[in-house]
C-alpha positions as CSV (number, residue, x, y, z in Angstrom):
1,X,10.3,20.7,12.9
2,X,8.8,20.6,9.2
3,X,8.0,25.0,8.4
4,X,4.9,23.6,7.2
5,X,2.6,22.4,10.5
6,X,-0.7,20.7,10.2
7,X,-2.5,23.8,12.2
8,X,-1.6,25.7,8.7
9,X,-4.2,27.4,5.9
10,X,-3.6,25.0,2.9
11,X,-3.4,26.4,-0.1
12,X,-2.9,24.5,-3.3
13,X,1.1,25.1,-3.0
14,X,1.4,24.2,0.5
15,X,-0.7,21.3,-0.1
16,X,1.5,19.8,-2.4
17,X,4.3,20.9,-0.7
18,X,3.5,19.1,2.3
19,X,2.0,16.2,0.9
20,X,4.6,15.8,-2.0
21,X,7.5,14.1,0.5
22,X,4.6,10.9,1.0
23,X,3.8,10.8,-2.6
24,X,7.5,10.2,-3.4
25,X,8.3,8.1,-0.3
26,X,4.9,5.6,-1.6
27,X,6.6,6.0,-5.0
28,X,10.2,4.9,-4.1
29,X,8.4,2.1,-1.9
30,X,6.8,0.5,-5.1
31,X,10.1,1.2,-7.3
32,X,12.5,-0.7,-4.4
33,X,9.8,-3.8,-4.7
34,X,9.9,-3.8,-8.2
35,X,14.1,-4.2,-8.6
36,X,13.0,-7.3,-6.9
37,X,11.3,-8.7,-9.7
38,X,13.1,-7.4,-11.9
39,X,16.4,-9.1,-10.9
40,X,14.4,-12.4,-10.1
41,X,12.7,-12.3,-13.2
42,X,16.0,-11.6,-15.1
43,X,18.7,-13.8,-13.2
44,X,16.4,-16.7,-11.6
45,X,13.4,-17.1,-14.8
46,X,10.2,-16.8,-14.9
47,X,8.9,-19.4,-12.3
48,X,10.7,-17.8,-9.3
49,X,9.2,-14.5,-10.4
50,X,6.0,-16.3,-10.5
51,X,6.8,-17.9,-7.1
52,X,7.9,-14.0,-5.8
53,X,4.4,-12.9,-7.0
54,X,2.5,-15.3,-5.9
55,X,3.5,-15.8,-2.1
56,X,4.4,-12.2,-1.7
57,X,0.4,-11.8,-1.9
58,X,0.2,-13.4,1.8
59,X,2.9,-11.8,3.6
60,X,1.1,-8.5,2.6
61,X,-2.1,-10.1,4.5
62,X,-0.1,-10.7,7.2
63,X,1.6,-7.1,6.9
64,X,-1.7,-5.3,6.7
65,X,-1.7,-5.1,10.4
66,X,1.0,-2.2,9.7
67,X,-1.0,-0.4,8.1
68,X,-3.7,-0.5,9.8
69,X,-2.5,0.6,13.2
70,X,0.0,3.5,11.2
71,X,-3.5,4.6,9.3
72,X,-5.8,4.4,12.2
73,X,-3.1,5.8,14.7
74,X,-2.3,8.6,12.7
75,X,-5.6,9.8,12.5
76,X,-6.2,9.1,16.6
77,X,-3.2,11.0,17.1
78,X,-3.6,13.6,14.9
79,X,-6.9,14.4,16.6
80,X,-6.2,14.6,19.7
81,X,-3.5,17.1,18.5
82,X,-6.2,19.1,17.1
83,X,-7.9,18.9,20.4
84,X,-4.9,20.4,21.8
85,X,-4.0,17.4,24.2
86,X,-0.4,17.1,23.1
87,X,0.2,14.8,26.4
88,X,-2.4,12.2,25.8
89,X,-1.6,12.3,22.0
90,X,2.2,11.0,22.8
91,X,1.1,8.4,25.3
92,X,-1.1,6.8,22.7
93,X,1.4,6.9,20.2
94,X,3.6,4.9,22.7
95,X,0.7,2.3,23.4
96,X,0.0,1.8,19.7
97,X,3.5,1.3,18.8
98,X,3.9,-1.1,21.5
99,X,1.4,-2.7,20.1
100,X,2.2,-3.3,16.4
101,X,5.7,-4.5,17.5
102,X,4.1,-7.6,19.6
103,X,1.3,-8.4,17.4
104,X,3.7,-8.5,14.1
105,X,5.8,-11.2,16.2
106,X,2.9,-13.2,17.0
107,X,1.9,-12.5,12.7
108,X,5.2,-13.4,11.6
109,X,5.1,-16.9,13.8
110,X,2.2,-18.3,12.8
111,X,3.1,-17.2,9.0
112,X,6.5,-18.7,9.2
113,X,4.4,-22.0,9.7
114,X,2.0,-22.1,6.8
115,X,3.9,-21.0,4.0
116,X,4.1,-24.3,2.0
117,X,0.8,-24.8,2.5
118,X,-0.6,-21.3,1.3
119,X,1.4,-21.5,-1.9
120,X,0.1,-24.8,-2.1
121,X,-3.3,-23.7,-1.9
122,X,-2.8,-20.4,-4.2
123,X,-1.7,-23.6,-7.2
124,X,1.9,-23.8,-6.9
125,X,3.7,-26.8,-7.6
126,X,7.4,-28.4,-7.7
127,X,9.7,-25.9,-8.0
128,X,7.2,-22.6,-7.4
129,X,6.4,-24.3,-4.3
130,X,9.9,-24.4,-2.9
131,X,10.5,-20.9,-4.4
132,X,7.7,-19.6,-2.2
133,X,8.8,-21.3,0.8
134,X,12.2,-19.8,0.8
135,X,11.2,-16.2,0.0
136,X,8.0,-16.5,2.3
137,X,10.1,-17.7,5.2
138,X,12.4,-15.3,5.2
139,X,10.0,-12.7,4.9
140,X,8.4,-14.0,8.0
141,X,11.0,-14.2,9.9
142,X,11.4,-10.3,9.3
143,X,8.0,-9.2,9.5
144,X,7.6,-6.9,12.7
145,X,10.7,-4.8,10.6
146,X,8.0,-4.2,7.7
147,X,4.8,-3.5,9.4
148,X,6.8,-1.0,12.0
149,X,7.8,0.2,8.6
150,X,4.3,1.5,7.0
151,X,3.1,2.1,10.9
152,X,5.7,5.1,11.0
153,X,5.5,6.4,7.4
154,X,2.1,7.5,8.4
155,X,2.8,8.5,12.4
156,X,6.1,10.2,10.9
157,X,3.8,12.9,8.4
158,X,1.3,13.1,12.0
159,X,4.8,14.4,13.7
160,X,5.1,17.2,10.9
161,X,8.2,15.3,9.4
162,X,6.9,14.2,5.9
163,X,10.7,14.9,4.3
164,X,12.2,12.4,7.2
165,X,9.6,9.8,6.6
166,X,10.8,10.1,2.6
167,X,14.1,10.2,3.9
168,X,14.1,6.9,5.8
169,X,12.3,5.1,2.7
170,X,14.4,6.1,0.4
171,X,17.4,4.9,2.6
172,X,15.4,1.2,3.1
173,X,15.3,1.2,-0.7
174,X,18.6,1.7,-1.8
175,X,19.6,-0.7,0.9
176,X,17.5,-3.2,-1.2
177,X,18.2,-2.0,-4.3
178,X,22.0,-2.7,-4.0
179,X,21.9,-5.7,-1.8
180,X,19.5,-7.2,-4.4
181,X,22.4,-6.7,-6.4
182,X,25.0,-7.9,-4.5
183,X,23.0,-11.2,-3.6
184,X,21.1,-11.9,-6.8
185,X,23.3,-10.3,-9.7
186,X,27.1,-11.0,-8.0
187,X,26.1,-13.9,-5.7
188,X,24.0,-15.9,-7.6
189,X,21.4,-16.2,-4.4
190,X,18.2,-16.3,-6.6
191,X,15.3,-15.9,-4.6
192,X,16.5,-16.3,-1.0
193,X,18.7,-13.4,-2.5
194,X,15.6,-11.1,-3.2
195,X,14.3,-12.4,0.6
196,X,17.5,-11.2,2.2
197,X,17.8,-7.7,0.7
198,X,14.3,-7.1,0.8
199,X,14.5,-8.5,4.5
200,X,17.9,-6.0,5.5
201,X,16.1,-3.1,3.8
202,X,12.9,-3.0,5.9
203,X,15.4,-3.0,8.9
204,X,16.1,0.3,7.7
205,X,12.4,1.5,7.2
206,X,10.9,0.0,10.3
207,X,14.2,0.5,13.2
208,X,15.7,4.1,12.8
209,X,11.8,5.6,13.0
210,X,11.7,4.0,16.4
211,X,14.9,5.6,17.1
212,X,13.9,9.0,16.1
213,X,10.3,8.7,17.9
214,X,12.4,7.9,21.3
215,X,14.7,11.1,20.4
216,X,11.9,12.6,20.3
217,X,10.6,11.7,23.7
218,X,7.2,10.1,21.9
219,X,8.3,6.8,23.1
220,X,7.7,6.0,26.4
221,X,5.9,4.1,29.6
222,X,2.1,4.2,28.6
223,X,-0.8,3.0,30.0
224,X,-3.1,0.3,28.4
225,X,-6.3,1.7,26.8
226,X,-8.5,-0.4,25.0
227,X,-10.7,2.5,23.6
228,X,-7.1,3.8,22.3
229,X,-6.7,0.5,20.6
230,X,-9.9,-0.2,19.7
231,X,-10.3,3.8,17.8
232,X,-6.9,3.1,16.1
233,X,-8.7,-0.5,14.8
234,X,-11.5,1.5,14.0
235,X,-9.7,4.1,12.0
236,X,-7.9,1.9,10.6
237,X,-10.1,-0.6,9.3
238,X,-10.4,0.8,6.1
239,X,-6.5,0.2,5.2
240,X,-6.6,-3.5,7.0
241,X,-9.1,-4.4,4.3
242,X,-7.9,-3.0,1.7
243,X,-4.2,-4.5,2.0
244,X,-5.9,-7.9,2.5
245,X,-8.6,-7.3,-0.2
246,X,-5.9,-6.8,-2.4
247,X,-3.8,-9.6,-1.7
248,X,-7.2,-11.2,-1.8
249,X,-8.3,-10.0,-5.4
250,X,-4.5,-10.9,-6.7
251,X,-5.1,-14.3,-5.5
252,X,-7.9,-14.3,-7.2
253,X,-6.7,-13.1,-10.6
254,X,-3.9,-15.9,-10.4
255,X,-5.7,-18.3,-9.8
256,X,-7.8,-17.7,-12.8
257,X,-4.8,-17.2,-14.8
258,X,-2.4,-19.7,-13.8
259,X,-5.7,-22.5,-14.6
260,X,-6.5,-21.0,-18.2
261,X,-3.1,-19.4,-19.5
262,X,-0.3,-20.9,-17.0
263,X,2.9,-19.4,-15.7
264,X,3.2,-16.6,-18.3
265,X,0.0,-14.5,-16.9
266,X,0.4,-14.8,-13.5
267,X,4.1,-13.4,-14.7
268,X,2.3,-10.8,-16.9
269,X,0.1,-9.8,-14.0
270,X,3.0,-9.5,-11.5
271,X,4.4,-6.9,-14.4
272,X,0.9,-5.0,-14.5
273,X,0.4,-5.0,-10.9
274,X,4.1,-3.8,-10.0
275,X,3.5,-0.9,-12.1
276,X,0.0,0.0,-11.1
277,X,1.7,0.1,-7.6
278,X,3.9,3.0,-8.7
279,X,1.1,4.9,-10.1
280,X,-1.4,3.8,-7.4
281,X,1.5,4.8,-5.2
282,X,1.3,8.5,-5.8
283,X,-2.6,8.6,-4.6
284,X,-1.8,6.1,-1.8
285,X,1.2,8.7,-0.6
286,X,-1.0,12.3,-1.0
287,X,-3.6,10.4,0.8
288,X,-1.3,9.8,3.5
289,X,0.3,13.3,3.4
290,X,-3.3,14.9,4.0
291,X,-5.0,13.0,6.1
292,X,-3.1,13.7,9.1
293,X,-4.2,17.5,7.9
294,X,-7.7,16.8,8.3
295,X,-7.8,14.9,11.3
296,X,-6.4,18.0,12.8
297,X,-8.5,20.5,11.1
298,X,-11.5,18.0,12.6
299,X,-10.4,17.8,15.6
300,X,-9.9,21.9,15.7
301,X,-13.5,22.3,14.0
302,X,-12.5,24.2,11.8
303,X,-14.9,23.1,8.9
304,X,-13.8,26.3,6.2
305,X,-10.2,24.4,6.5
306,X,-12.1,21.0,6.2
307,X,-14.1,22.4,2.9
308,X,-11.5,23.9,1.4
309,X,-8.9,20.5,1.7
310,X,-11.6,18.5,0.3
311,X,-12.2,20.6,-2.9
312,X,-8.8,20.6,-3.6
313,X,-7.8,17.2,-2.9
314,X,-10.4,16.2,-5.3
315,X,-9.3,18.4,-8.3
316,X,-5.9,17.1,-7.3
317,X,-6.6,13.3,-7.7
318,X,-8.8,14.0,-10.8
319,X,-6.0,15.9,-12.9
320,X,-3.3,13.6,-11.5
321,X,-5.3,10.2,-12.6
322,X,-5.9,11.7,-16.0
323,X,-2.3,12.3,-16.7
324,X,-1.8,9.0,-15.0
325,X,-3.6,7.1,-17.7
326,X,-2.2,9.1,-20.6
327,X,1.3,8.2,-19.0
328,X,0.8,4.3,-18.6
329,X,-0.9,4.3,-22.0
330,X,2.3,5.3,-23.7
331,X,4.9,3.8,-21.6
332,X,3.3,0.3,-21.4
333,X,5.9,-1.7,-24.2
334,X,9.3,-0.3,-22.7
335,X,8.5,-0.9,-18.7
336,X,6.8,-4.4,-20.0
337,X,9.9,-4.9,-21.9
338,X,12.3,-4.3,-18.4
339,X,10.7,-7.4,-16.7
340,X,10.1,-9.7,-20.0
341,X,11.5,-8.4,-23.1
342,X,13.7,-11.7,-22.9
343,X,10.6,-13.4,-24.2
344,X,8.0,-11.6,-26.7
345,X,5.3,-13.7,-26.7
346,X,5.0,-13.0,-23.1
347,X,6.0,-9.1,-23.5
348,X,3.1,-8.8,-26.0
349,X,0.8,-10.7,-23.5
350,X,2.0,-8.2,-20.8
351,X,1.9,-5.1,-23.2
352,X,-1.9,-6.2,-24.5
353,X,-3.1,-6.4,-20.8
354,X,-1.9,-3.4,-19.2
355,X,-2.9,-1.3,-21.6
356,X,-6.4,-2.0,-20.7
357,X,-5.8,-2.9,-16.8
358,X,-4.0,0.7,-16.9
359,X,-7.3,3.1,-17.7
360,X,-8.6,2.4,-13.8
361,X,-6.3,5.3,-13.0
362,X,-8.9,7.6,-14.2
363,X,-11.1,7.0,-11.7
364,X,-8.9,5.2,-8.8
365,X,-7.5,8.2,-7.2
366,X,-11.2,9.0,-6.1
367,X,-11.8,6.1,-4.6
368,X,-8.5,6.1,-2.2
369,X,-8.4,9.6,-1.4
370,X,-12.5,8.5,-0.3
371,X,-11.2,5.9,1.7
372,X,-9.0,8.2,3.3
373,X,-10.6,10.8,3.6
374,X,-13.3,8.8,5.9
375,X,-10.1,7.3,8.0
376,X,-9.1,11.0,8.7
377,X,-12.3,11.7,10.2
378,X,-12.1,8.8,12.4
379,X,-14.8,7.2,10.5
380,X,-13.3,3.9,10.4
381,X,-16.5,2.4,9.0
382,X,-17.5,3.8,6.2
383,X,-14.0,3.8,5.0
384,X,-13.8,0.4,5.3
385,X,-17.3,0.3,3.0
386,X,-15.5,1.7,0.3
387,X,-12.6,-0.4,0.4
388,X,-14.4,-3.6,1.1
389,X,-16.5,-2.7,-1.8
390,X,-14.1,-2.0,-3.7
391,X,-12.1,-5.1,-3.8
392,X,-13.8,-8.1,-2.0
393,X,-17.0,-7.4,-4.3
394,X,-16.1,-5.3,-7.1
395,X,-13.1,-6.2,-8.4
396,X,-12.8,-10.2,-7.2
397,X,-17.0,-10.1,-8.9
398,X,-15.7,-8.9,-12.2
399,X,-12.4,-11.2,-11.9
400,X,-14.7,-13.8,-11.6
401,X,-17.8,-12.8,-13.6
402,X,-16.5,-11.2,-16.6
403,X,-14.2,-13.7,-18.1
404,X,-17.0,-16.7,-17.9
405,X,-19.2,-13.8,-19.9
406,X,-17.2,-12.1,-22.2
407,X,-14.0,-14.8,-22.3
408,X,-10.4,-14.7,-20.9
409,X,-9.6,-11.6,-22.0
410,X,-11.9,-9.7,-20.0
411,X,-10.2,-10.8,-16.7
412,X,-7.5,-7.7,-17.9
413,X,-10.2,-4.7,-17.8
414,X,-12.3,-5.9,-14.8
415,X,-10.6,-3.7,-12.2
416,X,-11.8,-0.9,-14.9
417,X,-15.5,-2.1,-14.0
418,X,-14.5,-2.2,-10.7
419,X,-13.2,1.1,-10.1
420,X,-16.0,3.2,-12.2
421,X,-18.7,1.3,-10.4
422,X,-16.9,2.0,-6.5
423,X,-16.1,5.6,-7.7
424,X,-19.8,6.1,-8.0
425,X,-20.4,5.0,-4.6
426,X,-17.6,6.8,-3.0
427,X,-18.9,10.4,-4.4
428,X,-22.1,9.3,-2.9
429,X,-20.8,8.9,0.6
430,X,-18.6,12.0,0.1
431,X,-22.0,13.7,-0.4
432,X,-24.2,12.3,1.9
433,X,-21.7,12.8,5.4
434,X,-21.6,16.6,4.0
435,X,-23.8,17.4,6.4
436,X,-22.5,15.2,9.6
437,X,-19.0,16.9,9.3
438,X,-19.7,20.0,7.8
439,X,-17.0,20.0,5.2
């Protein structure tokens, strides 16, 4: 068992020592995808990194399901914990696991099948397309590994074992990491090389959590509940958006760019966005790490607990984006220059974007510690408001808007827009539900 247990009095120390294991694990996540494009990118050129980008957006559609029932079940779980109901709480950790594994078959079946077309659609042709195909079909084929995965990252911090969740990751990524390698740098493999250790690694992540959860005795015969699924849907709403809004919005911006600028900014985007991961990683992971804390809190009603993790969460995010911003501001030439410094009229493209793309951090902490914060307190729906808002509306309207106002250039600041304008909102909300939950 972790020494720190959710039932705890959270000060800032032992809020960031609990939380710290999920912000590393969500760190470590991003940094194993990204030796991915950077071995593409270096040994295979610049369309299969392009190809790698572009197709990986709909296997993370597809994936989202993951994340919705690890999110959503989590925070079920976790509150029914509170309500001191450990028995119930394990049988609907069983059903919902159950449940991920057979809907990610069904998800990886009918993806396998529409890969050409999708990249296709998204504006690939000759060789992108058949560079899509292979990485997206593999991916497919391995899909119920990486959406069981991001389901127990979050269930894992719910059974006070945020250290083994980071653990497990960081296992998963080194598997990658080395295979990718092994099959791209020794082998030659290209992109099906990137498919395969990526594929191997979230074998790791998403089969030796089931194994501990059985160890555990949390897996076993359950009985169907569709209020149990329906809550964890609910809860989890929020997440399933935003995964697909995301994909959504980078469709979006590569469309845009691969019509006015060509293979070189959806390239340069794929840089930005790996990057923004790693930062957006760290809010994503102390999300993660605390809500399980305040679904328990909720479920004890123990508001002064509630209060208390909510004031400190948000000086947390506030500082951290700050520093964030600073941080990406300075580094942007030397981690542009890791993907494309092979090419400098690409790397200066890359290095002029992100420096703008980069200042949403000051603000984008808020928004997904908001969106989390509701998903703790099993308000599925307004969680999902803010991430619906922001992506499907903010940031795909200003992807679209700004550039035919102010020109091309503003397609690289529009999540900045974006972001302030959600922020905003989210405060609001925070605010306004003050007195429902009395936090």
């Amino acid at each position: 068992m972790s020494d720190i247990q959710l039932s705890d009095h959270f000060t800032y120390k032992r809020l960031l020592q609990f939380t710290w294991p999920s912000m590393l694990m969500m760190v470590f996540t991003s940094l194993y995808s990204i030796v991915d494009g950077i071995m593409v990118s270096n040994y295979a050129g610049t369309t299969s990194f392009a190809a790698l980008n572009l197709i990986w957006t709909f296997c993370a559609i597809l994936g989202a399901f993951g994340f919705m029932f690890g999110t959503g079940g989590s925070a079920l779980v976790a509150k029914i914990l509170g309500e001191g109901n450990k028995e119930k709480a394990i049988n609907t950790f069983s059903l919902l696991t159950y449940a991920t594994i057979v809907q990610s078959v069904v998800m990886g079946c009918i993806g396998f099948f529409f890969v050409r077309d999708v990249a296709i659609f998204l504006g690939a042709e000759g060789d992108m397309v058949e560079d899509c195909v292979i990485y997206g079909c593999i991916l497919m084929l391995f899909l119920p590994a990486y959406e069981l995965q991001v389901y127990s990252q979050s269930l894992l911090i719910t059974a006070e074992q945020p250290k083994l969740a980071m653990r497990i990751t960081v296992a998963a990524g080194i598997t990658n990491m080395v295979l990718d390698y092994v099959f791209i740098g020794l082998c030659g493999m290209g992109i099906s090389g990137a498919a395969w250790a990526s594929s191997i690694g979230l074998c790791v992540g998403g089969f030796v959590p089931l194994a501990y959860f059985y160890r555990l005795g949390w897996l076993r015969k359950s009985r169907f509940s569709v209020s149990a699924i329906f809550k964890t849907c609910s809860n989890g709403l929020s997440e399933f958006v935003m995964n697909i809004a995301l994909s959504v919005v980078g469709m979006v911006y590569m469309y845009q760019l691969i019509r006015e600028i060509g293979e070189n900014g959806v390239s340069a985007y794929g840089v930005m966005t790996y990057f923004a991961f790693i930062f957006a990683a760290v809010f994503l992971g102390y999300g993660i790490g605390t809500a399980p804390i305040m679904s328990y809190h909720y479920g004890a009603k123990n508001k002064a607990e509630m209060h208390s993790l909510l004031k400190k969460s948000l000086k947390i995010v506030v500082f951290t984006g700050i520093g964030m911003t600073a941080l990406a501001q300075i580094l942007a030439r030397p981690l542009s220059s890791i993907f494309v410094g092979y090419d400098e009229a690409l790397l200066d493209l890359t290095v002029h974007a992100f420096r703008f793309y980069s200042l949403h951090f000051i603000v984008t902490g808020i928004n997904i510690y908001a969106s989390s914060f509701f998903t703790s307190l099993n308000n599925g729906p307004v969680s999902a408001l803010i991430s619906i808002m922001r992506t499907l509306v903010m940031e795909t309207g200003c992807v679209i808007i700004l550039p035919m106002v102010f020109g091309m250039d503003a397609i690289w600041w529009a999540v900045v827009v974006a972001e302030t304008l959600t922020m905003i909102m989210s405060l609001y909300l925070v605010w306004k539900f003050k007195s429902k939950y009395g936090y």
